[in-house]
N, C-alpha and C positions, 0 to 999 in steps of 0.2 A: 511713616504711615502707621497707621494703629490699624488693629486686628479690628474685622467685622463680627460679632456674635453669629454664628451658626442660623440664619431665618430669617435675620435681622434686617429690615431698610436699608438703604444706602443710608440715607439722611433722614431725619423726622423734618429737619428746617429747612430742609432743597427747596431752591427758588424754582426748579423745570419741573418736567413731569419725568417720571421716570423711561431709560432710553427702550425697557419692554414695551411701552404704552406706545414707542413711535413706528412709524411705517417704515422701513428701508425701501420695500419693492415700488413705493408710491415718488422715492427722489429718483430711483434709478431710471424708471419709467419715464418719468418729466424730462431727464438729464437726456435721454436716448433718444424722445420726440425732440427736443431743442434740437439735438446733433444734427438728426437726420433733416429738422425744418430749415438748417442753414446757420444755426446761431453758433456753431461755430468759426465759420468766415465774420461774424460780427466779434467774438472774441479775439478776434487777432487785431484788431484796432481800439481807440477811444470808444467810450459808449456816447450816445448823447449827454448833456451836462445835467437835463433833466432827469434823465434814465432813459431806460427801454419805456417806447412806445407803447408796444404790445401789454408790457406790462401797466401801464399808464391808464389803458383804455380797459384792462381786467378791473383793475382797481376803482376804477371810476363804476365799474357795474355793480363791484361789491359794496364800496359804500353805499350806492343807490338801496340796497336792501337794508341796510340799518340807517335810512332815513336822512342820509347826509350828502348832498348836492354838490360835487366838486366834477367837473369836467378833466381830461386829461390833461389838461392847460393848467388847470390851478395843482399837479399835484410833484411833487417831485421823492426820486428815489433819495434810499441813505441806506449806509450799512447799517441795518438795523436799527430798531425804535433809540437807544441809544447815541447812536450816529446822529439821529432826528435830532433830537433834543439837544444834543451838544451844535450844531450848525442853527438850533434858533435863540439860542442864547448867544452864539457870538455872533450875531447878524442883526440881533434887536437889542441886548443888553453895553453897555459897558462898566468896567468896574467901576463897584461901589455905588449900583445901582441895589434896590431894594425889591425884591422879590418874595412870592408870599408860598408854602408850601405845607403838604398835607403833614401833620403831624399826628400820630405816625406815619413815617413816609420812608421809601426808598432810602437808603446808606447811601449808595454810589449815585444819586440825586445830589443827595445834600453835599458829597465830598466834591463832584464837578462844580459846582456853582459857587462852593468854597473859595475853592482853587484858582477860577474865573476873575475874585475877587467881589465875589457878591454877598450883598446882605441879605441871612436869612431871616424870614420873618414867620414861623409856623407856629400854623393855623391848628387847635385838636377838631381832630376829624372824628368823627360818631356815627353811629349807625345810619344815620339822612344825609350825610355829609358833612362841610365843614360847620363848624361855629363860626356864625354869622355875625353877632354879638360880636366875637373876641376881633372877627374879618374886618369889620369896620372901622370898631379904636385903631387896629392896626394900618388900615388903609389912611385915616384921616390922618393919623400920626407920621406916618413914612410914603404916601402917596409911590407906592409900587410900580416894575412897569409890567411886569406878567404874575401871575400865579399859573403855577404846576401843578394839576390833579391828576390823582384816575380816576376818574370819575363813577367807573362800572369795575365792579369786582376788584374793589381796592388792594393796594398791598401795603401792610399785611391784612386786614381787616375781614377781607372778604367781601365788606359792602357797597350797595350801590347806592347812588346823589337820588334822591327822593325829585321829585319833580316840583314840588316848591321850591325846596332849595335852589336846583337847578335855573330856575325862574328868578330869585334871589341872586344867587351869583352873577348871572349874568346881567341884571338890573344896576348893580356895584359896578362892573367890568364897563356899562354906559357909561353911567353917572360919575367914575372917577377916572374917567381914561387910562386903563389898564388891557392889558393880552391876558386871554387867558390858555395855556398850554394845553390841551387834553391829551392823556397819554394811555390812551386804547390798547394798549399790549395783551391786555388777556382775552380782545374780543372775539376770537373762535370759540371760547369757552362759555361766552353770553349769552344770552337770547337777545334776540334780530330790536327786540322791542324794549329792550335797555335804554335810559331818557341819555342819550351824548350830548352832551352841551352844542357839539359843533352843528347836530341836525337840527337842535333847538335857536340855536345863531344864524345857522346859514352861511356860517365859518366869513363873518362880518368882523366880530373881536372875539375870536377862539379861530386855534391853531390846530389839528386834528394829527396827533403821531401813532402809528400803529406798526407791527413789523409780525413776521413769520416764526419765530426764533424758538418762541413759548409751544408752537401747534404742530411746526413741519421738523424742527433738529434745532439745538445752541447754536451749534456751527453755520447753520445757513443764514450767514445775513446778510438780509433783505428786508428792509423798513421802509417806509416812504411819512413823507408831511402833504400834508392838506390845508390849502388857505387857501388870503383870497388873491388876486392878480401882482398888486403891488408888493406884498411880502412874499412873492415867491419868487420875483426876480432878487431881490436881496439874498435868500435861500438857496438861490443858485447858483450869486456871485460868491459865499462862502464855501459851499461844497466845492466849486473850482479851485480854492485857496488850498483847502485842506486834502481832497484826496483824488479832484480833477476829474474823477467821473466813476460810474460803479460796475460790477461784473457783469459783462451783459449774458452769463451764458446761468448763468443764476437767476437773474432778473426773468431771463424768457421761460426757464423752467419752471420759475414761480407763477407766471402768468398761465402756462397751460396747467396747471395743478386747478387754478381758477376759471379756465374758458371750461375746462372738460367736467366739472366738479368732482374731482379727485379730493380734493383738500376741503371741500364739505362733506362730502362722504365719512372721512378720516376724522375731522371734526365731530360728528354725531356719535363717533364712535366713542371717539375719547371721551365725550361729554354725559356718555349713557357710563360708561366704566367709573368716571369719577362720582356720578351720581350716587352708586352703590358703595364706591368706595366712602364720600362723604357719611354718609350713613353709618357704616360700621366706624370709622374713626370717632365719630359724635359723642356714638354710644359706650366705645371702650373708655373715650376722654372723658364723658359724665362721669359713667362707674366708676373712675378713678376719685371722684373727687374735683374735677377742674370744671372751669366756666367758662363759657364763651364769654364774650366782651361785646361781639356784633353776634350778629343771626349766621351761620354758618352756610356758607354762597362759595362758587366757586373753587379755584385750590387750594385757597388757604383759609386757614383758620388762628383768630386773636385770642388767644387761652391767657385766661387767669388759673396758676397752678401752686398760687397765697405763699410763695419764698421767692426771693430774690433770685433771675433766671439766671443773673451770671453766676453766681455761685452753683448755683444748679447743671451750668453748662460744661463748665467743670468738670464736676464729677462725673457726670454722664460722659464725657470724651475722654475720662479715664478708664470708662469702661468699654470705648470704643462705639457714641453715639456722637451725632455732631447735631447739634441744636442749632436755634436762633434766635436767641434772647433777645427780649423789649430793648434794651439799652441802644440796638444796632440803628431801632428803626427813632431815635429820637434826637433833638439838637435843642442843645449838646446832649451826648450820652448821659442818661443819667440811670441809679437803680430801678429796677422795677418788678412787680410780681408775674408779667405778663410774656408773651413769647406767642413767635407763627410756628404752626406746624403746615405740612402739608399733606393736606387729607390722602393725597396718593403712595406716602409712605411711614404711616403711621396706620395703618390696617392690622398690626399683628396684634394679639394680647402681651406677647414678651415685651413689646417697649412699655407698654407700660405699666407693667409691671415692674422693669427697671426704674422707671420714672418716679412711682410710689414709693420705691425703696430708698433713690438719692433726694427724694424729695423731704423724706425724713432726717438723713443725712444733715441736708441742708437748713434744719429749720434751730 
């Protein structure tokens, strides 16, 4: 383990929020009301194959507020958005099927669907969303059977699918017989009125993944999918396969965090602190010298900081910083000047001020 500088972040390139920013008394709370409402006699059996009820019918009310129509019937639990994503890939894919994905995008995306034995096919993604241009050669050429976005406060980007686009993508998703993935993971962090594909579908061809993991703790995981009737019996025959069913004393804690709005409450919180935090990281990362890439949204941010990040990353974990170089989030890895920070731990003046310093190093 390397030594942390004296003030210093955890990480400037953390995927989470940092563990100050989370609630404990808000899981313990939820944990105690589960106990005491009975969900520990439902912890000593199977859960349902779909999930918790309770939680089924929470979830159905929250999508209702960001405009997306899924009854408890269409929705099913997963260990996390993660979980999601891997049970609809092997439920709808098989290898050496073609798949289309956001470039820049997710690492541990692009290594699962590797590994699955799929072809990747990515898309560069920009401040409106994907290139559509590039979406189409690609789609007429390899006729895909899903694409994989996030559609809202991309990672690493930060940005969100402009509503042409959105319009656009889903026009192609008709017109050439393809699924489209949405993977909603940062939506605590969004406003209600973010364009989601799957509210703009009606979750007709788009798949809706969302989970707890980014807003409530890592460790708590809790994800569910969102379709429509017929792929969510597939979805359920797979989750049987692989882990038979989910914790139901999780699943119910999760849902009163949602009946009682706990976990909006804790949301606006987080969402006013990153705000201020975004702010001040924007400003230190200008005065240094570096560029956004998109409009700075959300937790992360796509810096141009003009030398190569792996080298840069380097050095800086020499001096006890751990970064997350452009290279990670692209297929295949290749160099680049660019790199995500996350505006919740990149607030100090010391990083970057180190940053300036290996970044000369570097050049």
């Amino acid at each position: 383990m390397f030594a942390r500088p004296r003030g210093a972040p955890l990480a400037p390139g953390l995927g989470t929020l940092p563990t100050t920013w989370l609630d404990a008394s808000l899981l313990q709370s939820a944990l105690r009301r589960a106990l005491t409402q009975g969900a520990d006699d439902l912890a000593l059996q199977y859960g349902e194959p779909a999930g918790d009820l309770r939680l089924r019918l929470a979830l159905s009310a929250r999508l209702a507020e960001i405009g997306v129509n899924a009854p408890s019937t269409q929705i099913v639990s997963t260990l996390g958005a993660t979980h999601a994503l891997d049970l609809i890939s092997r439920a709808l894919l098989q290898p050496g099927d073609a798949v289309l994905v956001d470039e820049p995008g997710w690492a541990i995306e692009y290594a699962r669907l590797t590994q699955l034995g799929m072809h990747l096919l990515p898309v560069p993604r920009g401040p409106l969303g994907p290139d559509l241009a590039v979406m189409r050669a690609m789609i007429e050429s390899h006729r895909p059977r899903i694409y994989v976005t996030v559609s809202v406060l991309h990672n690493p980007t930060g940005a969100t699918i402009s509503l042409s686009h959105a319009h656009q993508v889903l026009m192609l998703a008709r017109e050439h017989d393809f699924i489209i993935v949405e993977d909603d993971t940062y939506a605590h962090l969004a406003p209600a009125h973010a364009p989601r594909l799957a509210a703009l579908d009606d979750l007709q061809r788009t798949v809706y993944v969302s989970g707890f993991s980014k807003i409530i703790a890592p460790g708590w995981r809790v994800g569910f999918v969102a379709t429509r009737p017929d792929l969510v019996e597939r979805i359920i025959g797979t989750k049987l396969l692989s882990t038979l069913s989910t914790p139901v004393l999780l699943e119910r804690a999760v849902a009163i965090c949602l009946e009682l709005g706990t976990l909006r409450r804790h949301a606006e919180r987080v969402t006013a602190r990153l705000d201020a935090a975004r702010t001040r990281s924007v400003r230190l990362a200008v005065d240094s010298g570096c560029n956004f890439v998109a409009p700075p949204q959300g937790l992360f941010g796509w810096l141009d900081v003009g030398v190569d990040t792996d080298r840069l990353a380097q050095t800086m974990h020499e001096d006890g910083w751990l970064l997350a170089p452009g290279s990670l989030f692209h297929v295949p890895q290749r160099a680049t000047s660019l790199m995500r920070i996350n505006f919740a731990t990149t607030q100090e003046a010391h990083f970057w001020r180190q940053l300036v310093k290996a970044r000369r190093m570097s050049m």
